[in-house]
C-alpha positions in Angstrom: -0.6 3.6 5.0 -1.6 0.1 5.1 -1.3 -1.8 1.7 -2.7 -5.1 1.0 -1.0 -7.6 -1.5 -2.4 -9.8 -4.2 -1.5 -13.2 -4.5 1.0 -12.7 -6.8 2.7 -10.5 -4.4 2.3 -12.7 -1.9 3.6 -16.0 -4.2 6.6 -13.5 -4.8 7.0 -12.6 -1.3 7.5 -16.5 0.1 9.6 -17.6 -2.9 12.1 -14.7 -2.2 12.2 -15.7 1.4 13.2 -19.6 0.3 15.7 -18.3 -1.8 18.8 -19.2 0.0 16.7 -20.7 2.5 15.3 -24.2 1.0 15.3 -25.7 4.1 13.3 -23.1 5.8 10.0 -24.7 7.2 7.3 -22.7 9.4 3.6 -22.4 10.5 1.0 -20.3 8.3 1.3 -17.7 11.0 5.0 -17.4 11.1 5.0 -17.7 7.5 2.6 -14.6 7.3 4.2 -13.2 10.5 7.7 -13.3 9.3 8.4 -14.6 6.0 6.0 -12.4 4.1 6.7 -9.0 6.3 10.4 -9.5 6.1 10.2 -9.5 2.0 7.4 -6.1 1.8 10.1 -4.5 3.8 12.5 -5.6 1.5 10.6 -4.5 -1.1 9.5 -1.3 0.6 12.7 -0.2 1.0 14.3 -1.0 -3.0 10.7 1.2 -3.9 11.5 4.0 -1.9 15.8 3.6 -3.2 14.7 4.0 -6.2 12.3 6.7 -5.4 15.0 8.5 -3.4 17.7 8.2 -6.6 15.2 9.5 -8.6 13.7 12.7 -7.1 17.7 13.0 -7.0 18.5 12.6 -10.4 15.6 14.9 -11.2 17.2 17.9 -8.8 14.0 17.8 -7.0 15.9 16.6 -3.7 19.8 16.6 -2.9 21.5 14.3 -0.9 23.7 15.2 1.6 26.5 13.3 3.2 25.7 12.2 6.8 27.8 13.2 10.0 29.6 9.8 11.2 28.0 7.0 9.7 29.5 7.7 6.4 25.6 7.5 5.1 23.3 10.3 3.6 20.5 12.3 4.5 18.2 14.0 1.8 16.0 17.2 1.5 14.8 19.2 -0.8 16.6 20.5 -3.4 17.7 24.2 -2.8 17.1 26.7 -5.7 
């Protein structure tokens, strides 16, 4: 599912990226290419954490410790 961002979004995306990075300095198209995918990601991944803790809070998935990595896998709540 493709999702387009407004221009706040955008605004929000670049000035994230800089954070940290106030010497960064790159082409529109790099910019676009990897300053402004690198934050959605970002801010893909907190939306679905939070999605994820949620469904879990509400017992509607469990989470499940992970074999080796000392991570954890989710699935659907068992009644």
């Amino acid at each position: 599912m493709e999702r387009f961002l407004d221009e706040r979004d955008l605004e929000r995306a670049v000035l994230s990226y800089l954070v940290g990075r106030a010497q960064a300095m790159d082409t529109f198209k790099n910019i676009a290419r990897w300053w402004v995918r690198q934050q959605v990601i970002r801010f893909d991944l907190e939306a679905l954490d939070a999605v994820l803790y949620r469904l879990t809070a509400q017992g509607v998935i469990e989470q499940l410790p992970a074999a080796g990595d000392g991570g954890c896998m989710y699935r659907l709540a068992m009644a």
